[in-house]
N, C-alpha and C positions, 0 to 999 in steps of 0.2 A: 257641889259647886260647879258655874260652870264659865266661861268667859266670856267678856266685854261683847256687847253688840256690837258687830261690825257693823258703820254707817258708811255712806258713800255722799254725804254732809260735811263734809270737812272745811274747814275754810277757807276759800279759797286764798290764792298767794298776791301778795301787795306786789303793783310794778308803780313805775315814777310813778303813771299816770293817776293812779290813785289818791284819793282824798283819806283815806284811812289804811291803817296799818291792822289788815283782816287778819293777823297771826298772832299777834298782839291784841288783838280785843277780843279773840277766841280761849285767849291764856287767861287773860286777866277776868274774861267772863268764867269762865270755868273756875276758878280761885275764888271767886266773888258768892258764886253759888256755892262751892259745897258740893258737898254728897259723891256716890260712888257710881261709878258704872253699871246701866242695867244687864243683868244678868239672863242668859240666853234662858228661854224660857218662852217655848213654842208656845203654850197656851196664851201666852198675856196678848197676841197676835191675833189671836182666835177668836178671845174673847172679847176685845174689845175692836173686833168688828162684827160678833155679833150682836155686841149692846149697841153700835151705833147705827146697825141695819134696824134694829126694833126701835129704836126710837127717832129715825127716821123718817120710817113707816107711820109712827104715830103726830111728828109733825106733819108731815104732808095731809094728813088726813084730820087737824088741827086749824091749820093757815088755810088749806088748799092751792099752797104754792107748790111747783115742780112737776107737776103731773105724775107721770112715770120715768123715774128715773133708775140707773142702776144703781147698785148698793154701793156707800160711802167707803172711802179707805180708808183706814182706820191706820194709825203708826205708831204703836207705845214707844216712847223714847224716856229719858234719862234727862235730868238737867243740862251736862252739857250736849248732849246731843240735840236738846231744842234750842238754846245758845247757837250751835253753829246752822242750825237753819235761819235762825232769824238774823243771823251777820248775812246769811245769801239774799235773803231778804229784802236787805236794806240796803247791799252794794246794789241789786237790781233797782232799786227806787233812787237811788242815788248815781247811778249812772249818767243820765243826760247834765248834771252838776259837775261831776268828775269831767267827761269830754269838754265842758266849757273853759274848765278851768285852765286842762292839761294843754289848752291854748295859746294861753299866756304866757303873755313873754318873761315875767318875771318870776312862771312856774317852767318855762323852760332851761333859762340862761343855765349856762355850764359855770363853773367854780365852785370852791367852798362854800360862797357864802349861800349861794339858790341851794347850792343841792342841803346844806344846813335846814331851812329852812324850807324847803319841801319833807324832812324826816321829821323835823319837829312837827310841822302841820298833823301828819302823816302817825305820829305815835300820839301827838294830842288827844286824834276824833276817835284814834283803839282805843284808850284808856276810857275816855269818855261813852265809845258807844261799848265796851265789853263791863263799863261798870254799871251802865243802867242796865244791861241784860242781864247782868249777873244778879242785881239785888230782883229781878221781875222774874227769875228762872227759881230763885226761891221756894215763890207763892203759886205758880200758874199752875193749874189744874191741866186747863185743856185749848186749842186752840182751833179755827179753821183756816188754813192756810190759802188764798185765794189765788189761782195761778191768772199770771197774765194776759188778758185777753189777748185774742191769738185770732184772727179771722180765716186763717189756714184750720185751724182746728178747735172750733167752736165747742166741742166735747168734751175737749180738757178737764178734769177735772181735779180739784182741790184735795190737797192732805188735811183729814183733822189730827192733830194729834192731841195725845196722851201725855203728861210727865207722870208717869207712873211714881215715882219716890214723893211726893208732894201730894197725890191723892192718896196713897196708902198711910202719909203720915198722917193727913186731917180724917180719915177712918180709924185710926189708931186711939187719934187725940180724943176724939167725939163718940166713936162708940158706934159710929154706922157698920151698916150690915156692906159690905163691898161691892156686891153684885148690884145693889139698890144706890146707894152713892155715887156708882160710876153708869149705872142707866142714866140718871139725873144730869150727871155731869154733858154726856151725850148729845143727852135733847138740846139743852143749850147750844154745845156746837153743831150739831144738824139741823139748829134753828137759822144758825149762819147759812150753813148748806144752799139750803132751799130758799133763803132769800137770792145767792149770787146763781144758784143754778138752775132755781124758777124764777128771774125775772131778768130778762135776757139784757136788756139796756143798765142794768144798775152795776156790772164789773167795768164796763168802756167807763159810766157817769164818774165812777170812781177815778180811773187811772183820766180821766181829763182835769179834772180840780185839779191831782195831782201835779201833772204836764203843766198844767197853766201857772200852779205857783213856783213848781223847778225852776219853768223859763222865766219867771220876774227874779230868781234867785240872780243876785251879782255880787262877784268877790272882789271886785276890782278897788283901786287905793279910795277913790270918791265915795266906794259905799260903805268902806270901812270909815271913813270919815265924817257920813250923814250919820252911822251908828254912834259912834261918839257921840255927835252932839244928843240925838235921842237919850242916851245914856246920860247925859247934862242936865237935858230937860226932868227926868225923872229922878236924879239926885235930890231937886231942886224940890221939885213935888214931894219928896219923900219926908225932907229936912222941914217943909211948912205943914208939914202931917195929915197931907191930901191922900188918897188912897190910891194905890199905882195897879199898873197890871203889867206882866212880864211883859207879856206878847207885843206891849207898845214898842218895847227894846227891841224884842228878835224880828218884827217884823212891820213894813212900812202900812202905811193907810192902804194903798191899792194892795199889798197882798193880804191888811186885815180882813178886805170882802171877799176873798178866797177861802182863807181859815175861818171867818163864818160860818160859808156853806159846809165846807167842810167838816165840821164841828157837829152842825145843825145834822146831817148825813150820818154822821156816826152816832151820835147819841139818839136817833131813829132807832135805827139798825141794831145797835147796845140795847136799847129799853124794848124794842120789839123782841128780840132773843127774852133778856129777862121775863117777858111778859107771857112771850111759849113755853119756858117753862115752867111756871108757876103754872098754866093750864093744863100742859101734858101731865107736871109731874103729880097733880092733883087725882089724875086720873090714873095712873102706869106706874109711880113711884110712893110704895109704902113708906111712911114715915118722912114726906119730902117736906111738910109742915118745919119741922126741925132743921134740917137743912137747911133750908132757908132760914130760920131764925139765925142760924149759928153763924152761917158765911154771910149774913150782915153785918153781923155784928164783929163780923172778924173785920170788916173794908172798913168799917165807920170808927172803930176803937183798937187803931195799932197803937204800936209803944209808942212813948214819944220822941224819942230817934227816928222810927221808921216815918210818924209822922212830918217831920223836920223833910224827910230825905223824899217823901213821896213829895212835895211840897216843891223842893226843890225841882226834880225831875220833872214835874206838869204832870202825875200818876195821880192826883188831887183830883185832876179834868179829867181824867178816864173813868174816875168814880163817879163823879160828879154825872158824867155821861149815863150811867145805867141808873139812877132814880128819875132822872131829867126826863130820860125818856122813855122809861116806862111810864112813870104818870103820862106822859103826853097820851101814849098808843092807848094807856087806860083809859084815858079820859074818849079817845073814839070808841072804841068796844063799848064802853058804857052809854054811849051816843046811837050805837049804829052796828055792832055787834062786827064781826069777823069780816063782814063784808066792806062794810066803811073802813076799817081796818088796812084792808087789801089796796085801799083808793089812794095810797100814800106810795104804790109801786106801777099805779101805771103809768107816770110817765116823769120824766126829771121835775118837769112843771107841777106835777103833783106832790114833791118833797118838800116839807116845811121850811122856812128862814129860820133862822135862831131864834129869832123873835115871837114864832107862831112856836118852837118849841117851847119856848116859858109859857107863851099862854094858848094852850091849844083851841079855845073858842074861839080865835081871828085867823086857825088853818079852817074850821067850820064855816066860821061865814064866808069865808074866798074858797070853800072847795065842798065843802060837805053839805 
């Protein structure tokens, strides 16, 4: 036996300023997942950066994104050790939010009753963001971690990780061979790879959507007010058994054409990855037929708890994002093969609307 990996992931400490209580949703995430600490064990290091160097290799020589790059890093981690990366995660995306707020004069004022209510704010967004990490630290295989575009150092690059205790259950449960299950797993996130670190403009395209919907973000008393009424409107809708969408609540008209694009971008990006590896692991990966049959069928038919809870969360839209668009990217390869493919990354202008990702024959006639 041997002990706990030491991580340097920790979470980092809540001050006023903070919109979330990051020690608290690091507990609550970690209680929510489960499972035990991975156990020091030099090879799981070894090995799963040399699966993610060969299928790497085998993307880039797939897409023909990235040219020559160095080899991937690879990071086995542990439930909660992937929990407290994606709380650093999410304080850094959440950052320019916090600075706005910690503005405010009624997140500043001194007394009981502000500083009450800057804790409650503050243990709120823990509970809430350490309980959707917790139930998604469960299920997750593998991830690519994207680091912030950085114009000081363009080289940067990204962590994929590994939840080791979550891939070795679903080879236990199903009967995969390891070595082969965790290549596959690979391809997929080196599929990310070599989209953010062969196509130089698509990490900025990213973090500007982002930037542009943080800055429409407002906490002030008038937008907790417009929410209300929105909230009315859709009562109202609900009660006359019109069909509602969350997103109209959480967020207004001008940020809905933001989370469009947004949307539209990721489920590219999702259905592109799916779609490599179904090609690679066709090629590289014994027995990936199966594979794939099973972890669909695992996304499409959870219990009906998990269904309720994925529902709840918006993890519905994240699934929803990986058939959406891989049909799309199918439907170009089928078009125009690897190369037409590729025409979706040369330039922001060349990324579909939401609307060309439901129906990809109107991204053909405006681009292809």
């Amino acid at each position: 036996m041997g002990a706990a990996v030491a991580t340097t992931l920790d979470p980092p400490p809540t001050t006023a300023s903070e919109l979330v209580d990051w020690r608290l949703a690091s507990r609550v995430g970690r209680r929510v997942a489960g499972g035990d600490p991975l156990l020091v064990r030099p090879a799981w290091s070894g090995q799963f950066t040399e699966l993610s160097t060969r299928a790497d290799l085998a993307v880039a020589e797939y897409t023909g994104l990235g040219g020559q790059l160095g080899p991937p890093v690879a990071e086995p981690m542990d439930r909660g050790q992937w929990i407290d990366a994606n709380l650093a995660i999410l304080r850094r995306v959440l950052r320019p939010v916090a600075e706005k707020v910690a503005k405010r004069r009624s997140w500043t004022s001194v007394g009981p009753m502000p500083a009450l209510a800057r804790t409650s704010t503050q243990v709120l967004t823990g509970l809430q963001a350490g309980t959707l990490l917790g139930y998604v630290g469960q299920r997750v295989l593998g991830q690519y971690d994207l680091p912030v575009p950085n114009p000081d150092a363009p080289e940067l690059e990204g962590t994929v990780y590994y939840v080791v205790p979550n891939i070795v259950a679903v080879e236990q449960r199903h009967g995969f061979r390891p070595l082969d299950f965790r290549l596959w797993i690979a391809v997929h996130e080196t599929a990310h790879r070599r989209q953010f670190r062969g196509v130089a403009w698509l990490s900025g395209h990213i973090q500007g959507l982002l930037d542009e919907f943080l800055a429409s973000v407002d906490l002030d008393e008038e937008a907790i007010r417009r929410m209300g009424r929105r909230a009315q409107a859709l009562t109202r809708k609900l009660v006359a058994g019109e069909a509602i969408d969350l997103m109209d609540f959480l967020v207004t008209a001008e940020q809905r054409q933001v989370v469009d694009r947004m949307q539209a971008t990721m489920s590219v990006l999702e259905g592109h990855g799916e779609f490599v590896m179904q090609g690679v692991g066709e090629r590289l990966v014994p027995g990936h037929d199966r594979m794939h049959r099973v972890l669909h069928e695992r996304r499409l038919a959870p219990r009906r708890a998990d269904r309720v809870l994925q529902q709840v969360l918006g993890l519905r839209q994240k699934l929803d994002q990986y058939a959406l668009g891989e049909a799309f990217v199918r439907r170009l390869h089928d078009h125009g093969g690897m190369a037409l493919v590729n025409r979706v990354f040369e330039g922001p202008e060349a990324l579909p609307t939401l609307g060309e990702v439901q129906e990809p024959d109107r991204w053909l006639a405006r681009v292809g």
